[in-house]
N, C-alpha and C positions, 0 to 999 in steps of 0.2 A: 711288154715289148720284146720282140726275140732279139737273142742279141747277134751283133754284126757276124758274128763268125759261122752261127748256123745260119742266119740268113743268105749268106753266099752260099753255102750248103743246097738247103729246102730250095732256092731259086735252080738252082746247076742240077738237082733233082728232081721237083716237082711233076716236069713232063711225065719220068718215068713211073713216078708213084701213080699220078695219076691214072696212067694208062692200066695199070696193072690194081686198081685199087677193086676193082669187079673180082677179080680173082683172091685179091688179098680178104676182102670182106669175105665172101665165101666160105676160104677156107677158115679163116678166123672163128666163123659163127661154127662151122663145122665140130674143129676144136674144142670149143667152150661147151658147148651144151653135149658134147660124148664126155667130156668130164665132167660136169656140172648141171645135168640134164632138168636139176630142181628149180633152174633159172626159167626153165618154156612151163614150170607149175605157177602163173602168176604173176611172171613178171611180164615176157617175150609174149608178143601176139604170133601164134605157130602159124596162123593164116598168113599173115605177112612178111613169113621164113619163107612156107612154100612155093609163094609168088616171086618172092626174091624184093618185095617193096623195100623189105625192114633193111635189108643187103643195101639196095640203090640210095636210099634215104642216109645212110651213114657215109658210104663212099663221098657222098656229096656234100656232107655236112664236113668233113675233116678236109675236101681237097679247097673248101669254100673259106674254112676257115686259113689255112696255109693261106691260100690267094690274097684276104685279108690282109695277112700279117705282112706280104710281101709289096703289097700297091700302097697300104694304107696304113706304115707301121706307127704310125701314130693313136692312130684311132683304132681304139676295139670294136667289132662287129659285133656291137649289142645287140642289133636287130635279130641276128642270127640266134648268136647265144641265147634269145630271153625266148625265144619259140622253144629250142632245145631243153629249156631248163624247166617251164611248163609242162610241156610233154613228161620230162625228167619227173615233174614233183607230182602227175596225176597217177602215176603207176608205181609209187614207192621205192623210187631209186635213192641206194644211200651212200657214203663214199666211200666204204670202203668198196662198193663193186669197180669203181675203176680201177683200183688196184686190179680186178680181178681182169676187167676189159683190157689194162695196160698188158697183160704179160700174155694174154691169148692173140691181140693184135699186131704187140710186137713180133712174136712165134711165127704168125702167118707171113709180115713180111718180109721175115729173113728165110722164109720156106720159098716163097716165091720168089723173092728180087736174087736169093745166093748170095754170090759174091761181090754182088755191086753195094751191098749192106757194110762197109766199111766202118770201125767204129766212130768215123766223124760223123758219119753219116747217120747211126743211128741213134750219136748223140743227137743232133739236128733236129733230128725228128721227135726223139721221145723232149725236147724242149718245145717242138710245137704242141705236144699230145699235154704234156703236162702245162702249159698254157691254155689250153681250152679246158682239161676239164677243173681247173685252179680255179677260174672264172667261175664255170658252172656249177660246183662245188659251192661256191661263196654265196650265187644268185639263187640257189635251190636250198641251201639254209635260211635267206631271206624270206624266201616263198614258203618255209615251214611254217617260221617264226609267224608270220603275217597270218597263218589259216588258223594260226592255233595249237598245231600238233606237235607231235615228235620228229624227228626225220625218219621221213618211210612211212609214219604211223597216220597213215591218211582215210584208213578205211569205218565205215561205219553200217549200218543197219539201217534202214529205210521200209519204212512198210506201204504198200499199192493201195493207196483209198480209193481210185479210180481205175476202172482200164477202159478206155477208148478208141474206136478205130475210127482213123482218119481216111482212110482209101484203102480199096481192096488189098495192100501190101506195107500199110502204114499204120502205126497204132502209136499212141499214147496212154505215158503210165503218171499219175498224179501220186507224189511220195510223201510221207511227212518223216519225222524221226523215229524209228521204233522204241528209243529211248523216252520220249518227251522231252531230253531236252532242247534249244533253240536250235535251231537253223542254221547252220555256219554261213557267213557273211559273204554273197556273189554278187557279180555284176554280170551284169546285162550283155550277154555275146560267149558268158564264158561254157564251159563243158566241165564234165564228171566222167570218172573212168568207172563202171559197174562190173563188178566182180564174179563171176557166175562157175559153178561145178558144172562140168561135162561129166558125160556118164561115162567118159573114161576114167575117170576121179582126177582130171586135170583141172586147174580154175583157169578161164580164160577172161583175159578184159577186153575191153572197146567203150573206146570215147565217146560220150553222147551230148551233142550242145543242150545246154536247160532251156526249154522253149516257151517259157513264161515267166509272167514279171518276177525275178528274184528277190526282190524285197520281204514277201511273209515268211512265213513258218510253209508251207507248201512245196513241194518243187515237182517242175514237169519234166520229164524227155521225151520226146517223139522217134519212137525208132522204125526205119525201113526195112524189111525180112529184103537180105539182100541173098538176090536169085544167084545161083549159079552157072556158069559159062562152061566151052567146052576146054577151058583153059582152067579152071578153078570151081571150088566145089559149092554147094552155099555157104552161105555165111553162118559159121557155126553160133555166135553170138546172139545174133539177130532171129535165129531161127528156134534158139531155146526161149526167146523173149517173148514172141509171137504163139509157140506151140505150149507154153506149160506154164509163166506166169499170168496170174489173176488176181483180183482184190484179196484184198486179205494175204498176199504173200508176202517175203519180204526179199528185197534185193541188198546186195552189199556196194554200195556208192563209197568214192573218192571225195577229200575236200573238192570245192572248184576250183580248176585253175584254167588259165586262157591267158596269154596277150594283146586277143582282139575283142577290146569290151569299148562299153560305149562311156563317154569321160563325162561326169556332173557333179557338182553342180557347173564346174569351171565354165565350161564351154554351152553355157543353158542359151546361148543364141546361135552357134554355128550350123548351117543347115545340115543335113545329113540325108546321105544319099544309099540307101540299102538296096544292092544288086545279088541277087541266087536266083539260082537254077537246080529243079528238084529240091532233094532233102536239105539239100543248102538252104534254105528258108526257115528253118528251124530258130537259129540262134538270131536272125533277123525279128521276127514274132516276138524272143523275149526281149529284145532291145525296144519295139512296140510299143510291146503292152507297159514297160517299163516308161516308158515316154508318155502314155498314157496316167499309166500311178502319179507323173509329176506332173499333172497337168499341163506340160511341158505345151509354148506355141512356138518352140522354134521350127523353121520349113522342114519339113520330112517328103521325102523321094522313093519312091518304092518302085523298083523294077526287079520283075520276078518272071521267066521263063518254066515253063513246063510243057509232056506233052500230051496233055489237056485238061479242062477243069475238072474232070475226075481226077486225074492223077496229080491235084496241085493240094498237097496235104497242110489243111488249117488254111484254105482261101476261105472260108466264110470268115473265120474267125480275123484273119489279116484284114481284110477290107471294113470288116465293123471297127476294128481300133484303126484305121486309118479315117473310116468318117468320124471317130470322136477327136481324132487331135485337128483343131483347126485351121493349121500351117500344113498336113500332110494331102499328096495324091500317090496315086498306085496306077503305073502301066502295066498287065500280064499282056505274057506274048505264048501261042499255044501252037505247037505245031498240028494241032488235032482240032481246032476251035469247038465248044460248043454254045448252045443256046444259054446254058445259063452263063456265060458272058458276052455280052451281046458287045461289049465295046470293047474288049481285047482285041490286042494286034495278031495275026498271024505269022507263022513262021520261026526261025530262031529271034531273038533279040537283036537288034537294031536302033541302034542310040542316032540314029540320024531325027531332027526334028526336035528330038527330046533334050528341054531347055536344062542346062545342066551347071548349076553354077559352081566359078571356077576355087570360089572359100571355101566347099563343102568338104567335109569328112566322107570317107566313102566306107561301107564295108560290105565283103565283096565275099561269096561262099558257093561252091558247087563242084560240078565234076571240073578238072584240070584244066582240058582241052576248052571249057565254057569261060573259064576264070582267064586264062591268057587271051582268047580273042576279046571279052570285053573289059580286059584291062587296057589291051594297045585301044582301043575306044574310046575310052574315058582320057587316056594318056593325050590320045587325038584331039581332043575336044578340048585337051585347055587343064585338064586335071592334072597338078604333081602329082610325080607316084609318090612322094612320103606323104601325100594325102590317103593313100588308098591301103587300105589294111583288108587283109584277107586272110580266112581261114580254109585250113586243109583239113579232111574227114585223114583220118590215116598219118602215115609216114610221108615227112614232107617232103615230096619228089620236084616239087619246084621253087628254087630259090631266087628269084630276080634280085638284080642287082639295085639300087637305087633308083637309077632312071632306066633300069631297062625295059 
């Protein structure tokens, strides 16, 4: 809880933090990585520096968190916190880097704000900074303790028994442990961070949801060669994935971690409602086929947007574990229809019609701008949003509030 004295503080501030937090992050990242430049070798995704996400994504998480403290100082924004500390524990964050984040962050925004940084002020603040990452700190030990490892020490060796391509821009890689030994313990929705050398001798990561049943000794990721724009370049992870691994190689995988997984045995009758678009289908499949492993008959709901049955990567595979679970149906909606689905809907996604009941668990995965229209959808139709759990490929750029 912050206490009353910052809290008048951070509140008679906040506007202006917030205003200036685009500049403060900036400079901040700027800072850290010209002294510290061994942090973008494996830690920092550089793609998501260039674009400014990894920038947007923290501004928002620290002005989100402050908001919290200030509307809500009773209750901690665990929601918040337990996405951040996930993300935190797939790429080997350990505590002492917030030491290292606290005096690059502070630096930027006494560079930027001047002399409006007073030192009440900057007490204030470093009690909301060292309030969140107190938190995150405690709930990313947890998340070690719980995989198994050390803190930080998340990485491992995976050898390709398979490679398969799912669409002209989609492939899938089937992993076992290069060790032999077991399988560390996932759930169904979760992601791995895969470690890769550039030929610049840099290792870069990116998260991949596991898009098969988690329970063996096996594990799948499905990855998309993500194209480049006239705004950004291709995706350099995706594209060493696609051009130079093959069977027999080996990739370097994260424990899994996720907070959008699917909950069992507890909840083995609530119905479940699985909504993506594109590669957002991925961590949808392992919750499937996982529902499939338990012979599970609770109702399952599949609604899945693509634009078209080519480009809908593992529709065969989705729709064969949806005839084996005997409570499941699947709407695809194509904006390209083709013949080989003769009863897909066209167009974007459209939940009108579509019977949707209001107990169901929802989870909900794809590009941004798809995940907020058919959340206000779902929201329309009768669904809580603390029913509806959603994942984000990247830096979390959207954070809704409870009911927003």
């Amino acid at each position: 809880m912050l206490s009353t004295e910052s809290a008048a503080v951070v509140r008679a501030t906040l506007p202006a933090v917030a205003g200036a937090l685009d500049e403060i992050t900036t400079r901040f990242y700027g800072a850290m990585f010209h002294d510290r430049p061994e942090l973008l070798d494996g830690m920092f995704n550089r793609g998501n520096q260039a674009s400014g996400a990894q920038r947007r994504a923290l501004a928002g998480s620290i002005a989100g968190f402050a908001t919290a403290l200030l509307e809500t100082p009773d209750t901690r924004p665990d929601v918040l916190l337990e996405r951040i500390a996930h993300k935190h524990a797939a790429v080997g964050v350990t505590d002492d880097q917030y030491t290292i984040v606290h005096k690059y962050l502070f630096g930027a925004i006494a560079e930027v704000l001047g002399d409006a940084v007073t030192p009440e002020v900057a007490a204030a603040w470093d009690e909301v900074y060292w309030l969140m990452a107190g938190a995150l700190i405690g709930r990313e030990a947890r998340l070690y303790q719980d995989a198994g490892v050390e803190p930080g020490q998340v990485w491992r060796r995976w050898t390709v028994v398979e490679r398969r391509t799912e669409t002209p821009d989609v492939v899938s890689f089937v992993l076992r442990p290069a060790d032999g030994e077991p399988s560390p313990q996932a759930r169904a929705g979760q992601y791995v961070s895969v470690r890769v050398l550039m030929a610049d001798g840099v290792h870069q990561l990116r998260q991949y949801s596991l898009s098969s049943d988690p329970g063996g000794q096996l594990r799948r990721i499905t990855v998309k060669r993500v194209a480049g724009t006239a705004d950004a370049p291709n995706g350099e992870v995706s594209t060493l994935l696609h051009d130079q691994i093959h069977e027999g190689d080996d990739l370097t995988l994260s424990a899994p971690f996720g907070d959008v997984f699917l909950d069992d045995p507890a909840d083995a009758t609530t119905p479940v409602i699985l909504v993506s678009a594109g590669i957002g289908g991925t961590p949808m499949t392992s919750i499937l086929a996982h529902l499939t492993a338990l012979d599970s008959t609770r109702p399952v709901l599949v609604l899945h947007a693509d634009r078209s049955p080519a480009d809908h990567a593992l529709r065969a595979e989705t729709s064969q574990l949806v005839e084996q679970l005997p409570g499941a149906r699947a709407v695809f909606w194509y904006e390209q229809p083709g013949a080989e689905e003769p009863n897909s809907r066209e167009g974007l996604m459209n939940l009108d019609g579509i019977d949707l009941p209001e107990s169901a668990k929802v989870f909900l995965c794809g590009p941004l701008p798809f995940m907020r229209d058919v959340r206000a959808q779902l929201m329309g139709a009768g669904i809580p949003a603390q029913r509806i759990r959603y994942e984000v490929f990247g830096p979390d750029l959207w954070l809704p509030g409870p009911a927003a």
